[in-house]
Backbone as a printed PyTorch tensor [residue, N CA C, xyz], in Angstrom:
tensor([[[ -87.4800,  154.5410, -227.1390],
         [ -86.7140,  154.1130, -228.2930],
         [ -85.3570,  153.5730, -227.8400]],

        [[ -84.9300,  154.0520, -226.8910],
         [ -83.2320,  153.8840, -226.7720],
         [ -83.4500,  152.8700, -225.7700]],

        [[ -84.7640,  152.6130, -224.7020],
         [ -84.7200,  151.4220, -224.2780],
         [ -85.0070,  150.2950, -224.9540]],

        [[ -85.4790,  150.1730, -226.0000],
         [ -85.9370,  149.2930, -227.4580],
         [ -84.4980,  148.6490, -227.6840]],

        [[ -83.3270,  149.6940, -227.9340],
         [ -82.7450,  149.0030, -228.9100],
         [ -81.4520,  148.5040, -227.7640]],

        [[ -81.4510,  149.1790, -226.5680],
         [ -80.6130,  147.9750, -225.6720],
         [ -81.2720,  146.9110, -225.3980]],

        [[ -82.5700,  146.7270, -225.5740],
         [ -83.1460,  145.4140, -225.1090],
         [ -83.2840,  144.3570, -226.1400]],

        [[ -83.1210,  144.7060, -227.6130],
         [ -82.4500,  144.3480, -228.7200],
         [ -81.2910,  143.4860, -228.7630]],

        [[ -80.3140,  144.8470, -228.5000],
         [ -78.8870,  144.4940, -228.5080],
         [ -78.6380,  143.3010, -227.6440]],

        [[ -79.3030,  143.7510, -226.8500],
         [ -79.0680,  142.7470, -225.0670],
         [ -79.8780,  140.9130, -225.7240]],

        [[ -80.7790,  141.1700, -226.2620],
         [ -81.4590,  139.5820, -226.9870],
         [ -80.4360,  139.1310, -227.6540]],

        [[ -80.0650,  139.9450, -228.8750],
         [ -79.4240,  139.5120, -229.8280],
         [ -77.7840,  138.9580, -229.7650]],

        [[ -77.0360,  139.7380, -227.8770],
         [ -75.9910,  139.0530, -227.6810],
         [ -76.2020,  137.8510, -226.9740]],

        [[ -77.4100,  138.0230, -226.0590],
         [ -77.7290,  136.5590, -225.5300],
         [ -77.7450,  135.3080, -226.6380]],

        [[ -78.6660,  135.5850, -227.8180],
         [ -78.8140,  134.5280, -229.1290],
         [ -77.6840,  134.4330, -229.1860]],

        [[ -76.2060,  134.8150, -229.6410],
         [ -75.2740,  134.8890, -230.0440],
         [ -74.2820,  134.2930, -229.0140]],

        [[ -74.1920,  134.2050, -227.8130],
         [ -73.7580,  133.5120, -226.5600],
         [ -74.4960,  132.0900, -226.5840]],

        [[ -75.3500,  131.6180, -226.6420],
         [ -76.2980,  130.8550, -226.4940],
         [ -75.7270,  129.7260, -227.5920]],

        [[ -75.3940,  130.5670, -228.9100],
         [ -75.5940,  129.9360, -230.0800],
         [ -73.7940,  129.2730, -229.8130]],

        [[ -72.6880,  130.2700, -229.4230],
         [ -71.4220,  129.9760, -229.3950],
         [ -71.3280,  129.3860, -228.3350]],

        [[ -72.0360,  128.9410, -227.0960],
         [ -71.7350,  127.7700, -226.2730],
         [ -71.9970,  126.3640, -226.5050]],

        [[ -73.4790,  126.3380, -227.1320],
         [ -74.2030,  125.0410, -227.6740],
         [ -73.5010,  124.6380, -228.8840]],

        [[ -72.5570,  125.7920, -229.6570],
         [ -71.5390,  124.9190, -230.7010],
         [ -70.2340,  124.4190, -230.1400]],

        [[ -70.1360,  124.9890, -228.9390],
         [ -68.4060,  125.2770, -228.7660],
         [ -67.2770,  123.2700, -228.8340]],

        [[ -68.8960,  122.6520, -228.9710],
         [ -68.5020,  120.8870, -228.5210],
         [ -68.5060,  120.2840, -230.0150]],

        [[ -69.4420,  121.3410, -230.7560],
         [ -69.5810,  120.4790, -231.9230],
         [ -68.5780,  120.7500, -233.2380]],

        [[ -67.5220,  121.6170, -232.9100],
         [ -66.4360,  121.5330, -233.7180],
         [ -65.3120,  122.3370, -233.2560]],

        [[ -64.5800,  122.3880, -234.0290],
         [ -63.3360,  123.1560, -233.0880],
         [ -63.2250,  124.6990, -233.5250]],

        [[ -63.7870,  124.7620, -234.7510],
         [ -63.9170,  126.1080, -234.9840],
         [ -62.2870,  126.5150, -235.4510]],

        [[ -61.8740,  126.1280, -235.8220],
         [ -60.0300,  126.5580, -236.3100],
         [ -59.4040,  126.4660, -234.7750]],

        [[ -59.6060,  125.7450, -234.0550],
         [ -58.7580,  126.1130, -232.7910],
         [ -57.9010,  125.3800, -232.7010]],

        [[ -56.5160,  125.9630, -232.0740],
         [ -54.9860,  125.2100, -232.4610],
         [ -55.4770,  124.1920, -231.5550]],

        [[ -54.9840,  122.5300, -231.9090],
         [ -54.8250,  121.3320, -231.7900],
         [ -53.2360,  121.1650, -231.6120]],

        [[ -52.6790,  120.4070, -230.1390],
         [ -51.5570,  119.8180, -229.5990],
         [ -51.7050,  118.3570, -230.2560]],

        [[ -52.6310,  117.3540, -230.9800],
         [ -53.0450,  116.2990, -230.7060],
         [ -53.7730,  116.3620, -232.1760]],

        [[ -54.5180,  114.9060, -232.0080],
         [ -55.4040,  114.1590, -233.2840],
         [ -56.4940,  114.6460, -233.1290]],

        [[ -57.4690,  115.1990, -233.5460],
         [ -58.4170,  115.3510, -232.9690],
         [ -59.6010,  114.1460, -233.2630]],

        [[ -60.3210,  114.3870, -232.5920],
         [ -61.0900,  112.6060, -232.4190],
         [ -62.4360,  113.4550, -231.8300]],

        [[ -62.7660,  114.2930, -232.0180],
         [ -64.2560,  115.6450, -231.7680],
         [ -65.1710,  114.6220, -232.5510]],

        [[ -66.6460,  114.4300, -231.3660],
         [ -67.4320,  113.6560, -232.0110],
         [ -67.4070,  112.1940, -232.6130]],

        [[ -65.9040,  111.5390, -231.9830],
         [ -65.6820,  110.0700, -232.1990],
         [ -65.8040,  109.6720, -231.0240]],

        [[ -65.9650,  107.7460, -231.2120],
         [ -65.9410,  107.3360, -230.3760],
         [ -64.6110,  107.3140, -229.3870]],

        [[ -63.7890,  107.4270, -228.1270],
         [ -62.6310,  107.6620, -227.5580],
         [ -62.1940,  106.5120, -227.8330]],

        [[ -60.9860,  106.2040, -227.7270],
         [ -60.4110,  104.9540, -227.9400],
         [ -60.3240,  104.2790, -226.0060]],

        [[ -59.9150,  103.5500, -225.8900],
         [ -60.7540,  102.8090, -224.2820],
         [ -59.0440,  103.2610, -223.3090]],

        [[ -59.5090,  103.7010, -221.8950],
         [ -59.1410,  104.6430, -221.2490],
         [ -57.9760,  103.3000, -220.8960]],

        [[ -56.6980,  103.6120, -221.0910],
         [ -55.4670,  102.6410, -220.5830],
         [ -54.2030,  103.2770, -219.5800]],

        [[ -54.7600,  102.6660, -218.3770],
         [ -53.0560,  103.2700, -217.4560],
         [ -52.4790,  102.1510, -217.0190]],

        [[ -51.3820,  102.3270, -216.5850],
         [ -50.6790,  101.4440, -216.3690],
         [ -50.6710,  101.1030, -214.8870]],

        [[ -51.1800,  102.4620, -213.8960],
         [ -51.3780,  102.2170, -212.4330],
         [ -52.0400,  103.2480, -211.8890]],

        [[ -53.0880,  102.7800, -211.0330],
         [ -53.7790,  103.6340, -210.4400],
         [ -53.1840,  104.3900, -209.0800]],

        [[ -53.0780,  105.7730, -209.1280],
         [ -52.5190,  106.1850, -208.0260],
         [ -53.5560,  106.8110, -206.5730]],

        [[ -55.1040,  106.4490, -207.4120],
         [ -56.1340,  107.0010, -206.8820],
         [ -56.8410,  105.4290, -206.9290]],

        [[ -58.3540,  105.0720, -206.5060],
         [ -58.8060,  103.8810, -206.9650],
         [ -59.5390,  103.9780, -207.9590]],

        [[ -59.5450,  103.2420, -208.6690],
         [ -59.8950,  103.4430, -210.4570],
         [ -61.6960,  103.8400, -210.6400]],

        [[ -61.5840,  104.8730, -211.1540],
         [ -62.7010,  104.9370, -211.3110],
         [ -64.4860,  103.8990, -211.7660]],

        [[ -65.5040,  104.5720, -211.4490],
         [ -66.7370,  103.8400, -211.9780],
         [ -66.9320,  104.6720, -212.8820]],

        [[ -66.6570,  104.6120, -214.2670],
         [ -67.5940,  105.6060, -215.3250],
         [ -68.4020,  105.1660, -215.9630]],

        [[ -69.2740,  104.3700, -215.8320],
         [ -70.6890,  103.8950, -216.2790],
         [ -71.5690,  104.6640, -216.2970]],

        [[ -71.8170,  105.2580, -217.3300],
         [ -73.2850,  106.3000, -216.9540],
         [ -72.6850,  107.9030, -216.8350]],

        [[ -71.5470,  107.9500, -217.1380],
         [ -71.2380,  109.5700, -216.7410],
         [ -70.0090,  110.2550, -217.5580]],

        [[ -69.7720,  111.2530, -217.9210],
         [ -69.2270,  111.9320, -218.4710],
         [ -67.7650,  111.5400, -217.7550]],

        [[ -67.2000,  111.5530, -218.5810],
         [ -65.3520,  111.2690, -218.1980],
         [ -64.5430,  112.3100, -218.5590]],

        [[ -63.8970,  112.8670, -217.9050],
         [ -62.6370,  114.1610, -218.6030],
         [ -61.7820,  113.8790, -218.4190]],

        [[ -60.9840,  113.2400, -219.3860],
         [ -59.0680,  112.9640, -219.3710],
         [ -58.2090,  114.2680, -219.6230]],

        [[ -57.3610,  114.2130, -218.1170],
         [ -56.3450,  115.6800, -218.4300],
         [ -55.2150,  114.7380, -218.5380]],

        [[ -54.6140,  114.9160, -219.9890],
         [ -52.6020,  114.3710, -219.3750],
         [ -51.8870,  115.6340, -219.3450]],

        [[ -51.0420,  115.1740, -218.1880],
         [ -50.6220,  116.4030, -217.5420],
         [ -49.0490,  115.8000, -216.8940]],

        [[ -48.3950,  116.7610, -216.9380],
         [ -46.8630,  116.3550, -215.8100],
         [ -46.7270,  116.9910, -214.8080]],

        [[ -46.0640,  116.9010, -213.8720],
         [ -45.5870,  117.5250, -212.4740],
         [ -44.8190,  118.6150, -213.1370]],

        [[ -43.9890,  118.7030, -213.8030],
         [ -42.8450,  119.8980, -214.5780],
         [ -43.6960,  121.0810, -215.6050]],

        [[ -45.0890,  120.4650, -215.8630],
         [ -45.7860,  121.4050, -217.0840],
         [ -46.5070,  122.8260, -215.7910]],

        [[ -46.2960,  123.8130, -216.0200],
         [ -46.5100,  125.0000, -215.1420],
         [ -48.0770,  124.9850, -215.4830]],

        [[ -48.7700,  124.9030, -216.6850],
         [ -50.0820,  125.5760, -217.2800],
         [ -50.7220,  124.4910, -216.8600]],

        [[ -50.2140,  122.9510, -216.4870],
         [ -51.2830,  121.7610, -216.1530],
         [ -51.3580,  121.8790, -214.6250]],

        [[ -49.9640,  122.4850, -214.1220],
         [ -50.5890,  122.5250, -212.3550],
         [ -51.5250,  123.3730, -212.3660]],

        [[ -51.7260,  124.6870, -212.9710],
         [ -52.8540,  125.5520, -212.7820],
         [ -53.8860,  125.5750, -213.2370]],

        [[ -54.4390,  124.2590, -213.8530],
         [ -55.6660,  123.7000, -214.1030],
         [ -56.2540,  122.9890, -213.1210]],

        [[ -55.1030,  121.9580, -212.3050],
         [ -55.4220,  121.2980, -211.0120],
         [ -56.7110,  121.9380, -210.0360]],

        [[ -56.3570,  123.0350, -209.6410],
         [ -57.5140,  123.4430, -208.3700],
         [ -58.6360,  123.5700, -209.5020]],

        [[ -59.0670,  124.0410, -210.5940],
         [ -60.2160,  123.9420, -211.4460],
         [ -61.0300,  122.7310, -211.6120]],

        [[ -59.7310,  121.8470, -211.8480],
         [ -60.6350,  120.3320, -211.9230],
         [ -60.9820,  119.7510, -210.5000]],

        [[ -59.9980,  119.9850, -209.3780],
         [ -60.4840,  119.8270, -208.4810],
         [ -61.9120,  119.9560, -208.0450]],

        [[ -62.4710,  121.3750, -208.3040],
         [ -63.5780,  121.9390, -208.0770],
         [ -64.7710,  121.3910, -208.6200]],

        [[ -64.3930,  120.8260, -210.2930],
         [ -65.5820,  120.4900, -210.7100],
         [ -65.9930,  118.8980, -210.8050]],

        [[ -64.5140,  118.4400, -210.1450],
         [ -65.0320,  117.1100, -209.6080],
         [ -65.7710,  116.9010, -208.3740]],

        [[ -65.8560,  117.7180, -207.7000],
         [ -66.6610,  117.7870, -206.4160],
         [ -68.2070,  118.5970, -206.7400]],

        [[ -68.0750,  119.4780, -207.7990],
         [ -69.6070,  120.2080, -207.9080],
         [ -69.8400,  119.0160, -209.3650]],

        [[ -69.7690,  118.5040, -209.6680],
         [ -70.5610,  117.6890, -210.5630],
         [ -69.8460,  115.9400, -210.2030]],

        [[ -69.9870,  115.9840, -209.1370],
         [ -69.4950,  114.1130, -208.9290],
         [ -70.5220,  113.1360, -209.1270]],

        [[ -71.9650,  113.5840, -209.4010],
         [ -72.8290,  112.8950, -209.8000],
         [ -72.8560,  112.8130, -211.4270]],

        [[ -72.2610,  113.6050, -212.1300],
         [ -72.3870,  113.2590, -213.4900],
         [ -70.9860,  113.1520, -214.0160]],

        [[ -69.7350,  113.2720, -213.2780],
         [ -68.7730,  113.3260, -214.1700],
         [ -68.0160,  113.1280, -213.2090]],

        [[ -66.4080,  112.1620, -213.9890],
         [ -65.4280,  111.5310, -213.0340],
         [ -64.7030,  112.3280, -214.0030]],

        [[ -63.5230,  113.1290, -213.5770],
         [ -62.1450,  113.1590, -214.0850],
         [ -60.9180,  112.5160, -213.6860]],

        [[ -60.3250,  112.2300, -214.7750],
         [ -59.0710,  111.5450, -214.5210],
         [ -57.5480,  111.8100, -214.9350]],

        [[ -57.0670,  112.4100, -214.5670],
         [ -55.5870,  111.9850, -214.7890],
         [ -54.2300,  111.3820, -215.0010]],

        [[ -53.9630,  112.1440, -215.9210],
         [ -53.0100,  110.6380, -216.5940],
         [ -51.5880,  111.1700, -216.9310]],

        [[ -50.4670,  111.0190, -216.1150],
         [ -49.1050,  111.5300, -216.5510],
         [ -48.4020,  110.3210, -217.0390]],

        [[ -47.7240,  110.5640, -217.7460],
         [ -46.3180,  109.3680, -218.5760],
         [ -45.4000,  109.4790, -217.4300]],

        [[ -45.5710,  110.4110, -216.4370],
         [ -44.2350,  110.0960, -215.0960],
         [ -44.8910,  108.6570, -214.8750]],

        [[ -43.3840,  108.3980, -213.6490],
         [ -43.0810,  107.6430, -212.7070],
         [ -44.3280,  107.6650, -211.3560]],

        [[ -44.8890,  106.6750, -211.2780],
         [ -45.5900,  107.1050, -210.1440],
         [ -44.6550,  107.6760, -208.8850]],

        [[ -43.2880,  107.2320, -208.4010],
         [ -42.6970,  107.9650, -207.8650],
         [ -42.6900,  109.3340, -207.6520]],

        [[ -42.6370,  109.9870, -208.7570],
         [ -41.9950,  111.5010, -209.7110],
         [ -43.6840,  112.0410, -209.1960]],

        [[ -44.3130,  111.3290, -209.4030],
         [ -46.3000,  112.1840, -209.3170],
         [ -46.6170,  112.2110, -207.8050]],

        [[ -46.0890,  111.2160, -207.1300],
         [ -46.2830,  110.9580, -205.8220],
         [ -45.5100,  111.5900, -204.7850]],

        [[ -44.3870,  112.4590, -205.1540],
         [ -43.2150,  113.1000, -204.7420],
         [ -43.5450,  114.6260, -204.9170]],

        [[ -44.3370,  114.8660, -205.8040],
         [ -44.5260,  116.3510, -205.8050],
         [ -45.5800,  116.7510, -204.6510]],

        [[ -45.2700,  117.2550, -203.4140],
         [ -45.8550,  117.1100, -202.6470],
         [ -47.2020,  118.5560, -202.7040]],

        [[ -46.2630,  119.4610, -203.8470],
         [ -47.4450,  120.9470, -203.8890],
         [ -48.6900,  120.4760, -204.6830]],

        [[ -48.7930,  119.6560, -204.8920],
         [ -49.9980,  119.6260, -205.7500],
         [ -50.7710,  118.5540, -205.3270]],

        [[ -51.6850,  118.6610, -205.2370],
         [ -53.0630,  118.4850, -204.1710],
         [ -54.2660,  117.7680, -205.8150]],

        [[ -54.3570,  116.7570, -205.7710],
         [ -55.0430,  116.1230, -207.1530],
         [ -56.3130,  115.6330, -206.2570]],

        [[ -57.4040,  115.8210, -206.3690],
         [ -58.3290,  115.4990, -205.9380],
         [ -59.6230,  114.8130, -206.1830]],

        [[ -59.1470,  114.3670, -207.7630],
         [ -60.0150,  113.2440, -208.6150],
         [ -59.0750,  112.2720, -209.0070]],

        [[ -59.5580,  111.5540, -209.5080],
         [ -59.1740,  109.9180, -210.2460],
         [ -57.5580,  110.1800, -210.7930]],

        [[ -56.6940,  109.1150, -210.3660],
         [ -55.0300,  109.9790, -210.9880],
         [ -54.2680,  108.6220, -211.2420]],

        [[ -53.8520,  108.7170, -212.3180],
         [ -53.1810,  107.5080, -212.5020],
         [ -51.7930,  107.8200, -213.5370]],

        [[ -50.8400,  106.6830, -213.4910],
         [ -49.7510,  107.0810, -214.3920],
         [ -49.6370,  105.7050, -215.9500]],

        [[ -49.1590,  106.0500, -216.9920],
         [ -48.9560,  104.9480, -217.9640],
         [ -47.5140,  105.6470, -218.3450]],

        [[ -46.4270,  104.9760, -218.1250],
         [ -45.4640,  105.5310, -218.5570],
         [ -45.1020,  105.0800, -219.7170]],

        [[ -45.7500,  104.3170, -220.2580],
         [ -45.5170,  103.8600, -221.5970],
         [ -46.4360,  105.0060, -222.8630]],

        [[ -47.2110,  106.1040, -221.9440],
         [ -47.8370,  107.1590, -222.8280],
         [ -48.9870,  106.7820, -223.9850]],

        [[ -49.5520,  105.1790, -224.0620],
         [ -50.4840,  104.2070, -225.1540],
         [ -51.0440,  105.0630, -225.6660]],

        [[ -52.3080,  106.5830, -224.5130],
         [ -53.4700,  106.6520, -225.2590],
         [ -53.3240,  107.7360, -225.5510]],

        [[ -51.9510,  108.9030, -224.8340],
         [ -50.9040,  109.9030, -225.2860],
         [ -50.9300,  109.8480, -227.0410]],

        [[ -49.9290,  108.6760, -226.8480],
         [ -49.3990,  108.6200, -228.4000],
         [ -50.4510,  108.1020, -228.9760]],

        [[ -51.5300,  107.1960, -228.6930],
         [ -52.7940,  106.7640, -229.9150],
         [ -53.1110,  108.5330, -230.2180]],

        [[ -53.4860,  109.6360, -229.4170],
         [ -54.5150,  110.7210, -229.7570],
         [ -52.8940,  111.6580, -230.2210]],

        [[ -52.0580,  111.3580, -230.1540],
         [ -50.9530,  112.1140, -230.9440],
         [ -50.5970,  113.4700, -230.1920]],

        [[ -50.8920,  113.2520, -228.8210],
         [ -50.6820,  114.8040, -227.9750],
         [ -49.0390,  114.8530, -228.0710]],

        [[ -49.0580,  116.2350, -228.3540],
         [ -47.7370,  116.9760, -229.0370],
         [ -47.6120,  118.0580, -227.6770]],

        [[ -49.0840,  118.2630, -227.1800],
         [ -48.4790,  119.3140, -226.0690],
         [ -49.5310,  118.9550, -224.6520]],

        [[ -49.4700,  119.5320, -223.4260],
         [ -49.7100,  119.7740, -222.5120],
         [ -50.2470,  120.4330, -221.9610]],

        [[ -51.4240,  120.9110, -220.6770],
         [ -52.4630,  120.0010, -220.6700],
         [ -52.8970,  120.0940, -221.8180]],

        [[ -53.5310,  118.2030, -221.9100],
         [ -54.5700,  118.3730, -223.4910],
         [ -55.6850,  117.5600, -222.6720]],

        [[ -56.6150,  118.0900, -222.7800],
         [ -58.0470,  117.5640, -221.8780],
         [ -59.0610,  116.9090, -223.2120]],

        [[ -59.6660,  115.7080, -223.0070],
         [ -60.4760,  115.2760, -223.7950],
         [ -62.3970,  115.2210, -223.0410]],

        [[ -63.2180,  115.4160, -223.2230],
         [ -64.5630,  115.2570, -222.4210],
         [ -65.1000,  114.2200, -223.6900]],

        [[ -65.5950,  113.2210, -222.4870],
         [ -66.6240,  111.9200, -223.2240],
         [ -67.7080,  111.8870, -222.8920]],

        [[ -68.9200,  111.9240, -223.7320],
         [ -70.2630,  111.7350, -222.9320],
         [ -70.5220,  110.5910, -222.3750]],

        [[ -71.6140,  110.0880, -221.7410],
         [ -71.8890,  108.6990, -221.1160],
         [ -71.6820,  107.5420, -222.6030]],

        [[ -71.3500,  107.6130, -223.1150],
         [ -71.5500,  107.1730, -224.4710],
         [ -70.0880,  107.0690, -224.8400]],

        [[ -69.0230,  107.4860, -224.4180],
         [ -68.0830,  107.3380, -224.6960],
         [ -67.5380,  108.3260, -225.9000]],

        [[ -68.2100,  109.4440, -226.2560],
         [ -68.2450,  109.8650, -227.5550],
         [ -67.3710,  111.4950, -227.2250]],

        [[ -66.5210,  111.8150, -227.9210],
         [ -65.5640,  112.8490, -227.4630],
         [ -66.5510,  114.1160, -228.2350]],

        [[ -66.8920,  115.0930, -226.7440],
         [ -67.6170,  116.0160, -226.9330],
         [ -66.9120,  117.4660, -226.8160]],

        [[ -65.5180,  117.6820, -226.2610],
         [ -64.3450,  118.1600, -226.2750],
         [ -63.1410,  117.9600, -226.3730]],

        [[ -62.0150,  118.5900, -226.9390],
         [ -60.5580,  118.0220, -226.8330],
         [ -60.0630,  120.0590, -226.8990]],

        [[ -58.6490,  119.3830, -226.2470],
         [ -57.8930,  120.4270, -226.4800],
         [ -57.3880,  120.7950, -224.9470]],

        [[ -56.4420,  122.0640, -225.1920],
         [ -55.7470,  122.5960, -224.0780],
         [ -56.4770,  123.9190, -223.6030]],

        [[ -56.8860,  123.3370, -222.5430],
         [ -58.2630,  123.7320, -221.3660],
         [ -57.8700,  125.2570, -221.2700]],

        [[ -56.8250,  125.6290, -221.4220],
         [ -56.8080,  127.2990, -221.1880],
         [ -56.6190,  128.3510, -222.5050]],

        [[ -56.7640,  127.5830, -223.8580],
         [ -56.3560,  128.5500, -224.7700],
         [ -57.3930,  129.4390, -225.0080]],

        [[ -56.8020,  130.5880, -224.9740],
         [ -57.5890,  131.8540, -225.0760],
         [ -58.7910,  131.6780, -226.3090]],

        [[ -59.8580,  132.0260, -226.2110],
         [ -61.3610,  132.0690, -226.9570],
         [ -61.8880,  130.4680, -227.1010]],

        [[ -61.1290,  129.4680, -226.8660],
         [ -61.3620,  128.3910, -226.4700],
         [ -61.2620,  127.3710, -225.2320]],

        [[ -61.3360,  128.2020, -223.9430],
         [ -61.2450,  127.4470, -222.7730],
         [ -62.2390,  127.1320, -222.2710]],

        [[ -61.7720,  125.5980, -222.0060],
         [ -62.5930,  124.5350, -220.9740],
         [ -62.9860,  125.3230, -219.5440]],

        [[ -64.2200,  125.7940, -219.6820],
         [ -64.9960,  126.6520, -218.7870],
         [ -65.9100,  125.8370, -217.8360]],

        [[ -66.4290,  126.2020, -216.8770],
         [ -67.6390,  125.5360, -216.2670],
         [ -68.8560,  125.7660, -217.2320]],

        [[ -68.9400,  126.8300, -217.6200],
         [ -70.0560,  127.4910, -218.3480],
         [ -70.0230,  126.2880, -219.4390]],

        [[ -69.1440,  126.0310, -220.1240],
         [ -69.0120,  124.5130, -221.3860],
         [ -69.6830,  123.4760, -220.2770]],

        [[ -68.5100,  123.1190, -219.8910],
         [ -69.0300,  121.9100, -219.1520],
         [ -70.6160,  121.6140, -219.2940]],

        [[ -70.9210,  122.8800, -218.1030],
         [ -72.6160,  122.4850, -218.0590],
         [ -73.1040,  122.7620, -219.2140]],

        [[ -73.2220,  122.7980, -219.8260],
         [ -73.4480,  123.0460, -221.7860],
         [ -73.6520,  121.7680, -222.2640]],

        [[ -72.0930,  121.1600, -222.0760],
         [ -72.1060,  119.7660, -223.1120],
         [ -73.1200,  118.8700, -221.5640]],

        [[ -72.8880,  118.8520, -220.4430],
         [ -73.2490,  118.0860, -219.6840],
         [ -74.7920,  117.6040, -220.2930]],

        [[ -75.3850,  118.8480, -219.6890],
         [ -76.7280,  119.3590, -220.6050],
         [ -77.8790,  118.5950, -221.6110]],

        [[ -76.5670,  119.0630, -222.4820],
         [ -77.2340,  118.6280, -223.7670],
         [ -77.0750,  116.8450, -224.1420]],

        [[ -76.1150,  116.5690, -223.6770],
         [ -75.3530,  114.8360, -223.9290],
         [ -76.1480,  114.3260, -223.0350]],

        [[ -76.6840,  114.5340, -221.8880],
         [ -77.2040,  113.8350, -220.8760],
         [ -78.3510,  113.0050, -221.3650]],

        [[ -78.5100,  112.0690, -220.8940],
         [ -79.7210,  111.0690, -221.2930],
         [ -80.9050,  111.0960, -220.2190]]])
């Protein structure tokens, strides 16, 4: 009997995990927004002003825009994360980076080690089109161009996880 009902319990949190990952793309669920949200739209088309990396190929693959600054503490400590999952998923997904600095100012910070696609627009175009108010604000596009996440990658009960990732990857994939 008492092995019955942990093996129960144990189904019924899996259903319930299962069910809150495969939604976690398809709405925001009340989660605080820095920005416009644009969940399930088409993205508006990716604009920098200079590539500090060589510009990406995203044809065919999932895109993740972080804007981020050299001065924001919570966007350097996303860095080694994205690092990571640009190298374990470089066949399905390019990330890119995008600060309103100076390429100077991005190129000068010598502690931080960027290891995907990095570019600067100091004029802030696709900043201010999506209305980001705060920092990091990460957007995920499927091959399709279609925004399957937004938001700031570390807020508590809503963070941009690997476990998401391969979720939306997953399911968006063609």
């Amino acid at each position: 009997m008492h092995k019955k009902l942990i093996t129960n319990t144990l189904a019924i949190l899996s259903l319930c995990l299962t069910f809150t990952l495969s939604q976690a793309q398809e709405s925001n669920n009340g989660k605080k927004l820095w920005a416009k949200s644009i969940l399930n739209e088409k993205a508006p088309d990716l604009q920098v002003e200079q590539w500090l990396s060589d510009a990406p190929q995203t044809k065919g693959k999932f895109v993740l825009v972080d804007f981020w600054a050299t001065w924001c503490g919570p966007c350097r400590r996303v860095i080694p994360e994205l690092n990571e999952w640009q190298e374990k998923y470089k066949d399905q997904l390019v990330i890119v980076g995008i600060s309103d600095e100076t390429a100077e100012k991005v190129q000068n910070a010598k502690d931080i080690k960027i290891e995907y696609y990095n570019a600067i627009d100091t004029q802030a175009r696709l900043k201010k089109e999506l209305e980001v108010k705060g920092i990091p604000h990460c957007i995920l596009l499927d091959p399709q161009g279609i925004v399957r996440w937004e938001g700031f990658p570390t807020l508590a009960e809503h963070e941009l996880t690997a476990d998401v990732l391969e979720t939306i990857i997953k399911k968006y994939s063609k």
